[in-house]
C-alpha positions as CSV (number, residue, x, y, z in Angstrom):
1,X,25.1,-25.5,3.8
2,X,24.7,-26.1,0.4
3,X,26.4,-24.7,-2.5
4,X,23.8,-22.3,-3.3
5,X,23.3,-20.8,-0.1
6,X,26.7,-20.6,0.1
7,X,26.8,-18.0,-3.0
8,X,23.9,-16.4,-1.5
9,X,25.6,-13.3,-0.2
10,X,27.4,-13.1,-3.5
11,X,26.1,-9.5,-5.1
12,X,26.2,-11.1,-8.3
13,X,24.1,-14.1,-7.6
14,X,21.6,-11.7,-5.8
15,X,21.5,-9.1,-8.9
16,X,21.3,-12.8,-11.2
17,X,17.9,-13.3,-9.4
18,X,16.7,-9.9,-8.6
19,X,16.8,-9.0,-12.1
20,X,15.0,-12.3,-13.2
21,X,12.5,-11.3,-10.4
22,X,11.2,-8.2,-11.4
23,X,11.4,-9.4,-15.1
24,X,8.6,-12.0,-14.5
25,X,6.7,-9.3,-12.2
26,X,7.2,-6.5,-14.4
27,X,6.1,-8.6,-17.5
28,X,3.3,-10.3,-16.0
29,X,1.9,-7.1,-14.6
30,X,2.9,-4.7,-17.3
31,X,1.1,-7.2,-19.6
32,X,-2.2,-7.1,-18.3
33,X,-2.0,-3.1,-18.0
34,X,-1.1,-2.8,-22.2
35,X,-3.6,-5.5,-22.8
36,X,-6.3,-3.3,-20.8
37,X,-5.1,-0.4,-22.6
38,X,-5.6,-2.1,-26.0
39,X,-8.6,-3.3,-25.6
40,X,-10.3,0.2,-24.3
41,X,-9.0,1.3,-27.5
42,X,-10.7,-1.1,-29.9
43,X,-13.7,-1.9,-28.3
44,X,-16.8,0.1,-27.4
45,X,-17.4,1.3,-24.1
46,X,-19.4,-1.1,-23.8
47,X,-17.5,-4.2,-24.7
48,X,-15.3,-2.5,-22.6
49,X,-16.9,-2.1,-19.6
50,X,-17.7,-5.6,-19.4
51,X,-14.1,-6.7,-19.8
52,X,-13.3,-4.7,-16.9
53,X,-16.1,-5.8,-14.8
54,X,-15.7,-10.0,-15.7
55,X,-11.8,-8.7,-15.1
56,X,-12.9,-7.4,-11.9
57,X,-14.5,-11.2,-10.5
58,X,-11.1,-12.7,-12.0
59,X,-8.9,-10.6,-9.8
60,X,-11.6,-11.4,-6.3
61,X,-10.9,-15.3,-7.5
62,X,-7.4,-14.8,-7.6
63,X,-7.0,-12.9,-4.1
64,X,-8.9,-16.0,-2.5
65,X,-7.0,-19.0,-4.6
66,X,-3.2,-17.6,-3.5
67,X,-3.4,-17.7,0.1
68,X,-4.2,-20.8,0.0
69,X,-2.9,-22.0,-3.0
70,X,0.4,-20.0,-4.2
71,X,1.4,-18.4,-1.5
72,X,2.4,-21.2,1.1
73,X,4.4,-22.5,-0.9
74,X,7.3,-20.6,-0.2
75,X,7.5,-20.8,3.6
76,X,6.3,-24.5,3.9
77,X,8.5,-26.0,1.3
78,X,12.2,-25.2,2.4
79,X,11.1,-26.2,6.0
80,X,8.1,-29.1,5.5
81,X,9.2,-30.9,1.8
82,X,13.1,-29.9,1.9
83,X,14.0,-33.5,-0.1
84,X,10.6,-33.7,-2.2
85,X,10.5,-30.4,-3.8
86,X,8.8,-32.0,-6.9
87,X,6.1,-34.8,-5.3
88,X,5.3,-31.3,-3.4
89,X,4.6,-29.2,-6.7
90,X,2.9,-32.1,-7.6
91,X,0.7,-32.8,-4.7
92,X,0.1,-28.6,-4.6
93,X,-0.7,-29.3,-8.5
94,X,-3.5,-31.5,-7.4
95,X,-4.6,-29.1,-5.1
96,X,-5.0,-26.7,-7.5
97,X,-7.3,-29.1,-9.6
98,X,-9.8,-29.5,-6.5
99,X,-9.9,-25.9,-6.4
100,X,-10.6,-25.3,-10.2
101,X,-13.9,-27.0,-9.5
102,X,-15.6,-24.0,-7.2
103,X,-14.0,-21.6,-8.9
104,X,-15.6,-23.1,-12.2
105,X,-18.9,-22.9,-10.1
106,X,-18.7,-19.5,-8.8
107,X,-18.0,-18.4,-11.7
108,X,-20.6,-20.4,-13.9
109,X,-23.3,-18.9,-11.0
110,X,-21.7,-15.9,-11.8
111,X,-22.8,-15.8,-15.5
112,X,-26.2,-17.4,-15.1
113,X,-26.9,-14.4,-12.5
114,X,-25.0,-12.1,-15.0
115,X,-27.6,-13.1,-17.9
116,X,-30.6,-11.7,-15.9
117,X,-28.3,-8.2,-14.4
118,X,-25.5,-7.4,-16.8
119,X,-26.4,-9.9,-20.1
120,X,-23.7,-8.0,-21.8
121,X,-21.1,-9.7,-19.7
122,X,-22.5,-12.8,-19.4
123,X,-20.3,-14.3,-22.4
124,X,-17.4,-13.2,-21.1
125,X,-17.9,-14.5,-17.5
126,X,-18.3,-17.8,-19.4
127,X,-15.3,-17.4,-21.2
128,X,-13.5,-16.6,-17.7
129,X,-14.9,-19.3,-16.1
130,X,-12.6,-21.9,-18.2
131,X,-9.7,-18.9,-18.5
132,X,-8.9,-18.7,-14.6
133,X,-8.2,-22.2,-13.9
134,X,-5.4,-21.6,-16.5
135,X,-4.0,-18.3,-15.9
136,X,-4.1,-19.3,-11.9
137,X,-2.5,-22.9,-12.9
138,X,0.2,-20.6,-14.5
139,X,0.8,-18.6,-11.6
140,X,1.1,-21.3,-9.2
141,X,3.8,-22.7,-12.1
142,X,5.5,-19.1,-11.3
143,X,5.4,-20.3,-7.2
144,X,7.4,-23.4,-8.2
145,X,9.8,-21.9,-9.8
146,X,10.7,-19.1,-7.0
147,X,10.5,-21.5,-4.4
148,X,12.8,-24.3,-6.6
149,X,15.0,-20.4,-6.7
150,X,15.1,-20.3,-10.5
151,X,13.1,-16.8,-10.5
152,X,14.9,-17.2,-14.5
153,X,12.6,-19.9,-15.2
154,X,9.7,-17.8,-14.2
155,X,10.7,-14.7,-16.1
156,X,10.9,-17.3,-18.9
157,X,7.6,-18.1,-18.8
158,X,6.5,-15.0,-18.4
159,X,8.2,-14.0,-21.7
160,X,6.2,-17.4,-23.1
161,X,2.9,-16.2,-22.0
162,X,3.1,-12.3,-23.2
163,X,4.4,-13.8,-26.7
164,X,1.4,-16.0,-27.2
165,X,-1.0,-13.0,-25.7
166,X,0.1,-10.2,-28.1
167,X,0.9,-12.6,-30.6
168,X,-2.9,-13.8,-30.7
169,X,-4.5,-10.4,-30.2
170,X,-2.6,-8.7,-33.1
171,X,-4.2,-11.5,-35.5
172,X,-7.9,-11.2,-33.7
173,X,-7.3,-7.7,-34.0
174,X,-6.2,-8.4,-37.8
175,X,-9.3,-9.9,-38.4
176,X,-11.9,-7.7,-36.1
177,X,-12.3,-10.1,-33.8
178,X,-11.6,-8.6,-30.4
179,X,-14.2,-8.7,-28.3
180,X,-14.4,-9.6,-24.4
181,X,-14.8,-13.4,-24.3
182,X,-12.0,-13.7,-26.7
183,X,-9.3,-11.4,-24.8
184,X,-10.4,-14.3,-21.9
185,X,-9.5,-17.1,-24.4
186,X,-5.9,-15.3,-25.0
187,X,-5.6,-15.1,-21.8
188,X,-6.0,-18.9,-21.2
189,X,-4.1,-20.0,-24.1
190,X,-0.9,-17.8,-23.4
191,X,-1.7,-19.5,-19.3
192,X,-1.2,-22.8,-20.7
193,X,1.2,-22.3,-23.6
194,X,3.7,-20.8,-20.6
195,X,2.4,-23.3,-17.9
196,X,3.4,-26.2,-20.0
197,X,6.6,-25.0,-20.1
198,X,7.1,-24.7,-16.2
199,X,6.0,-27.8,-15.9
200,X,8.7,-29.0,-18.2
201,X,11.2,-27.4,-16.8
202,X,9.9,-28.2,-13.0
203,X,9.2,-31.7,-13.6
204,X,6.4,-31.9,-10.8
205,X,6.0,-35.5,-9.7
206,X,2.0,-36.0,-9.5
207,X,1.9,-39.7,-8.2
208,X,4.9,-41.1,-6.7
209,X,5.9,-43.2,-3.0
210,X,7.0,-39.4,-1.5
211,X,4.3,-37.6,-3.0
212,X,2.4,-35.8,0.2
213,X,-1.9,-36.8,0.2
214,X,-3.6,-33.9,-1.3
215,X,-5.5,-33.3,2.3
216,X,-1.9,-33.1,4.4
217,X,-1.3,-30.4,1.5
218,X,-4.5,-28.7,2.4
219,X,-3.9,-28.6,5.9
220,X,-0.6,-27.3,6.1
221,X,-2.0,-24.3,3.7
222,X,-5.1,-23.6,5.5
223,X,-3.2,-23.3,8.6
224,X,-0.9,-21.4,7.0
225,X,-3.2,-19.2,4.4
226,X,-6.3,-18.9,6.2
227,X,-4.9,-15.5,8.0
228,X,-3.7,-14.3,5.0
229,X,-7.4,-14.4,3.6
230,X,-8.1,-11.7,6.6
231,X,-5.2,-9.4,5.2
232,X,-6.0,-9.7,1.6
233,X,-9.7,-8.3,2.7
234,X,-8.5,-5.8,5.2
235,X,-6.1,-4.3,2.9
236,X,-9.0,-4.0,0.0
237,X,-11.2,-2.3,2.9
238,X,-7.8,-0.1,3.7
239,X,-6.9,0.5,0.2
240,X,-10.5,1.2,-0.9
241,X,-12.2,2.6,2.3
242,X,-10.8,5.9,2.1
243,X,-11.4,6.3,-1.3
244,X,-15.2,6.0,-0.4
245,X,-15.2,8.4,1.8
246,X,-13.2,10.8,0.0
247,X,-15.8,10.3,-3.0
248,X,-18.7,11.0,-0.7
249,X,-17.6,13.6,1.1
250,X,-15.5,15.5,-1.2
251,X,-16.6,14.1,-4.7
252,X,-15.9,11.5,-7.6
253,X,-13.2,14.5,-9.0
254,X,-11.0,14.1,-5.6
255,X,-11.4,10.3,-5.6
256,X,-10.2,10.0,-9.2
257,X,-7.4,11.5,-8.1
258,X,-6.4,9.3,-5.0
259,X,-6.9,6.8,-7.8
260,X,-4.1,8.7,-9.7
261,X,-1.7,9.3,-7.1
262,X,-1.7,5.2,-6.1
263,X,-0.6,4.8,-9.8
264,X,2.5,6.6,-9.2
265,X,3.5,3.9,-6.1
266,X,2.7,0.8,-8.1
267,X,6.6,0.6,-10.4
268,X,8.0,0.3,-7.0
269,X,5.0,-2.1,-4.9
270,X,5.9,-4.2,-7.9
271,X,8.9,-4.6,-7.2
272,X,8.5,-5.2,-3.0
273,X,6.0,-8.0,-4.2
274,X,8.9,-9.9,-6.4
275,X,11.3,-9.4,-3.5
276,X,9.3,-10.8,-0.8
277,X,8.5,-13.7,-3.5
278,X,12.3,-14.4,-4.2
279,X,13.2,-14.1,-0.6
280,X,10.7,-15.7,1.2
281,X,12.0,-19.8,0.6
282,X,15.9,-18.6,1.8
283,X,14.6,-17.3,4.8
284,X,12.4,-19.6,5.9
285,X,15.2,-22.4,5.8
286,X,17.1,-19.9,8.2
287,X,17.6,-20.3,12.0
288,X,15.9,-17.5,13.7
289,X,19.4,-15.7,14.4
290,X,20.2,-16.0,10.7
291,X,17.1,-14.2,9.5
292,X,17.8,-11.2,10.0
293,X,20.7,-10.3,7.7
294,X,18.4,-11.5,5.0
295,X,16.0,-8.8,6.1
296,X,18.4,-6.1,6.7
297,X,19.2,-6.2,3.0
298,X,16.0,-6.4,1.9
299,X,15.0,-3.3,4.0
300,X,18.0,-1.6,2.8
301,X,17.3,-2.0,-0.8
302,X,13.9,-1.4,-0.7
303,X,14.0,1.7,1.5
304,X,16.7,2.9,-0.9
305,X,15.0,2.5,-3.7
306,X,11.7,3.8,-2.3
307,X,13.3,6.8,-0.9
308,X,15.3,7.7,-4.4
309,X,12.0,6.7,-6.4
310,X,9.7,9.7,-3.7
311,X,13.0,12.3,-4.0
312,X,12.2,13.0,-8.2
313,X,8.8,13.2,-7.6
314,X,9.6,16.4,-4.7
315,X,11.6,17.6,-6.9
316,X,9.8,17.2,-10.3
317,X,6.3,16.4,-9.6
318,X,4.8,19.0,-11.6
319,X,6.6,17.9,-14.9
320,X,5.8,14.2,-14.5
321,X,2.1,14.4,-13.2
322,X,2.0,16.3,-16.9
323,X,3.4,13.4,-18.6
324,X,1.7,10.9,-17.4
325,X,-2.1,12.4,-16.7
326,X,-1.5,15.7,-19.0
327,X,-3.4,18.3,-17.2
328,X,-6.5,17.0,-16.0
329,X,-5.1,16.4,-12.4
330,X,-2.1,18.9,-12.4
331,X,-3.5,20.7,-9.6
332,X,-3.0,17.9,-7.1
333,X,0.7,17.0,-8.1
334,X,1.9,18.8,-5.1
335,X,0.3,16.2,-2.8
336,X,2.4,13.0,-4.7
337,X,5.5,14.2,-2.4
338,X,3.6,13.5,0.3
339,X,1.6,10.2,-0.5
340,X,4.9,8.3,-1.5
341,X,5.8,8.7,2.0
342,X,3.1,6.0,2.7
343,X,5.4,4.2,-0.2
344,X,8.5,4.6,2.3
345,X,6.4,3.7,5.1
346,X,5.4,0.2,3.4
347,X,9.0,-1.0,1.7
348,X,9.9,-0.2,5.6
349,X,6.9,-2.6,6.9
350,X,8.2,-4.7,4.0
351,X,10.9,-6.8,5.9
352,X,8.7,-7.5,9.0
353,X,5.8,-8.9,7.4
354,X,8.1,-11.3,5.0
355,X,10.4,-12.5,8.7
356,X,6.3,-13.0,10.3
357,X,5.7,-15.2,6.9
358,X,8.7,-16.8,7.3
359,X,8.1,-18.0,10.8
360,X,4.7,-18.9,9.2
361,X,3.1,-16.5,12.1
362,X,0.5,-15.1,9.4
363,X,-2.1,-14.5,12.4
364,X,0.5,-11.4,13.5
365,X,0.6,-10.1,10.0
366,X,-3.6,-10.1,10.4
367,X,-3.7,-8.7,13.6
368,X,-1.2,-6.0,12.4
369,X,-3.6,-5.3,9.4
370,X,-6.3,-5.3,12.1
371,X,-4.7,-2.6,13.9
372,X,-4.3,0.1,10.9
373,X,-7.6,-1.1,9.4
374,X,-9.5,0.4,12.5
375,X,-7.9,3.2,12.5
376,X,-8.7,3.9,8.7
377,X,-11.9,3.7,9.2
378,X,-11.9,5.8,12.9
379,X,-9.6,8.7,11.6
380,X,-10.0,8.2,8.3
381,X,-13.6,10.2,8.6
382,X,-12.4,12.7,10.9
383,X,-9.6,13.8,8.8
384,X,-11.3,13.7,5.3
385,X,-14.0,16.1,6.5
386,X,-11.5,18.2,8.3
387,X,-8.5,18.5,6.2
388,X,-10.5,17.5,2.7
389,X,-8.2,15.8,0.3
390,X,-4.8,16.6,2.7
391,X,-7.0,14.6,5.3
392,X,-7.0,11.0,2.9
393,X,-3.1,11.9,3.1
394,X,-3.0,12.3,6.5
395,X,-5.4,9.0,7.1
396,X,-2.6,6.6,4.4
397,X,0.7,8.4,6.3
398,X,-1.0,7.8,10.0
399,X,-2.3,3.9,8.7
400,X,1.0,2.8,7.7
401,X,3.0,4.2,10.6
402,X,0.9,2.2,12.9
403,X,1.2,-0.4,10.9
404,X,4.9,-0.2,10.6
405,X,4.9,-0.1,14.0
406,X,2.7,-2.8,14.8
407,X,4.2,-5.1,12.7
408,X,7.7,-4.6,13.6
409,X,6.8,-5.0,17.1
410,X,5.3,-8.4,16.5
411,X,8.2,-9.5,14.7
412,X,10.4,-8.9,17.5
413,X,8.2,-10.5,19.7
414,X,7.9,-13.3,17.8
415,X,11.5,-13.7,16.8
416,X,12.6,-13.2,20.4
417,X,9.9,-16.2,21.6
418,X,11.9,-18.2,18.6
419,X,15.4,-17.5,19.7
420,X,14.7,-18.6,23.0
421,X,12.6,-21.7,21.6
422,X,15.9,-22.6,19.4
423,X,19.0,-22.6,21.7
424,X,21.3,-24.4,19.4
425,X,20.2,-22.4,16.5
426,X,17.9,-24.5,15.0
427,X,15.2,-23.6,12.9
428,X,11.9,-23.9,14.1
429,X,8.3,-24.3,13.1
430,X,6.1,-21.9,14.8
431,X,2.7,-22.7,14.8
432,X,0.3,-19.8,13.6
């Protein structure tokens, strides 16, 4: 055992790198909610409007570059490139540059088609077509430095790259300069202002006598990320589906609000995301039987904090709905009680799906998301026209209790097919 993993049940060496954690989260998503803010302030609708809508094709590039990209990284490291952390960042580096070059044509196709539909945006979908390689080179600098477990280095960065962001829209804004394709630009100079500096601190090894082929890279995260591709659609079809429905059959006014209530969950989702990040490399390098007290404490702290997070809005949900929307959707605060159960539900579910990762059994965690996605779009329906907006309640609390149960269920299955697999306690590789 080394010496870290020796001071990893230390309370001070986890609150070191929890805090760290949900620094770099907390910055890197807070960021890009003030800079949206901003920017609907000083530009026209519009401008506006096609900031959101290029923002939009950035955000479906992203969702399909880190399963296969970012997200291996911290289940196939620990257990695949133990000894060669850096000729692995490095060879995943490369990676990334292959995959710069379809996203630089999707998104090039993207503009040309946007000239003809939408010329308004077109600019700015050229402008993201050189920011995302950038931002998404930044992000996978982020990976390396959770699954090196500096999570302090990443928050680092993060600082770096909200610096250089506000720093350069407070002189275009100076100057009345601010204008879609330009808020793009920031966004790629403060992506390679605090990628540089990962990369200085990481010290990647590009080309060396260890450094893994790009296409061994490739195939251990295809094998790996390809099922995660299936839950990143099914929970955009889950997460938007009902939605949908709930605009069509009850109106836009009653979807705006569903819209409002998933606001209230995000603080906390935030937070689950950072902890499954930070976690994910320890327990991976864990026998099966030694798994599990990882994820006792991660379900522990995340239900606690879920739980404490739902109590003040039953007891003051009137007074912060007020606070935070004014009145325009006061008359659906009582249902926020209620809908951050499905937040309880899924810091629960939380734990499972990070032990199914870990045991790099992604097809489980798809078949799981399978599961709950049918019955969204069965129930979901049935209970909308019934119930009416309690109904799209109903339909999140019933979809994540069956996937709660689902998931834990394949978990234990799977860790119980490990166990037996490992007799002497060694960790083991099971193939998705």
């Amino acid at each position: 055992m080394s010496a870290e993993n020796g001071h990893a049940t230390s309370l001070t060496y986890w609150f070191r790198k929890c805090s760290s954690a949900f620094l770099d989260q907390g910055l890197v998503s807070g960021s890009n909610f003030v800079l949206g803010v901003f920017l609907a302030r000083w530009m026209g609708p519009t401008e506006y409007g096609a900031y959101v809508l290029v923002f939009a094709w950035f955000l479906l590039i992203a969702q399909l570059y880190q399963p296969l990209v970012t997200d291996p990284m911290g289940a196939l490291q620990p257990v695949h490139h133990a000894e060669t952390r850096r000729e692995y960042l490095g060879a995943v580096i490369r990676l990334h540059l292959l995959a710069a070059v379809p996203i630089l044509i999707i998104l090039l196709l993207a503009a040309g088609v946007g000239r003809i539909v939408t010329p308004g945006a077109a600019p700015a979908l050229l402008a993201v077509a050189g920011a995302a390689p950038l931002v998404l080179f930044f992000w996978l600098g982020r990976a390396g430095a959770y699954v090196a477990r500096r999570p302090a280095t990443a928050a680092t960065a993060s600082v770096v790259y909200v610096a250089v962001m506000f720093a350069g829209l407070y002189l275009l804004h100076a100057r009345d300069l601010v204008s879609p394709p330009l808020a793009f630009a920031l966004m790629a100079a403060a992506g390679t202002t605090a990628g540089a500096y990962l990369m200085w601190r990481l010290r990647p090894t590009l080309f060396g006598p260890r450094t893994p082929s790009v296409l061994t890279i490739w195939r251990q995260h295809w094998t790996y990320g390809r099922w995660l591709i299936g839950v990143v659609a099914l929970v955009w079809i889950q997460n938007w589906a009902l939605i949908f429905i709930s605009g069509a059959v009850l109106g836009t006014g009653e979807a705006g609000a569903l819209n409002a209530l998933a606001n209230l969950a995000l603080p906390v989702l935030h937070i689950q995301m950072a902890t499954v990040r930070l976690v994910l490399p320890y327990v991976s390098t864990e026998n099966p039987a030694g798994m599990e007290p990882y994820l006792t404490r991660a379900r522990t702290a995340l239900l606690s904090l879920s739980i404490a997070y739902s109590v003040v809005f039953v007891l003051f949900h009137q007074q912060v709905f007020t606070l935070l929307y004014g009145e325009a959707f006061q008359r659906y605060s009582y249902l926020a009680p209620w809908y951050l159960l499905t937040l309880v539900l899924s810091t629960a579910t939380a734990p499972f799906e990070l032990g199914l990762r870990a045991m790099r059994a992604t097809d489980l965690q798809l078949k799981s998301f399978i599961w709950s996605a049918a019955l969204t779009l069965v129930a979901g329906l049935f209970l909308v026209i019934t119930l009416g907006i309690e109904g799209v309640i109903a339909a999140h609390i019933l979809r994540d209790s069956v996937l709660l149960i689902v998931m834990r269920r394949y978990f234990r299955r799977r860790l119980q097919y490990a166990l037996s697999a490992t007799p002497h306690g060694h960790a083991v590789t099971v193939q998705a």
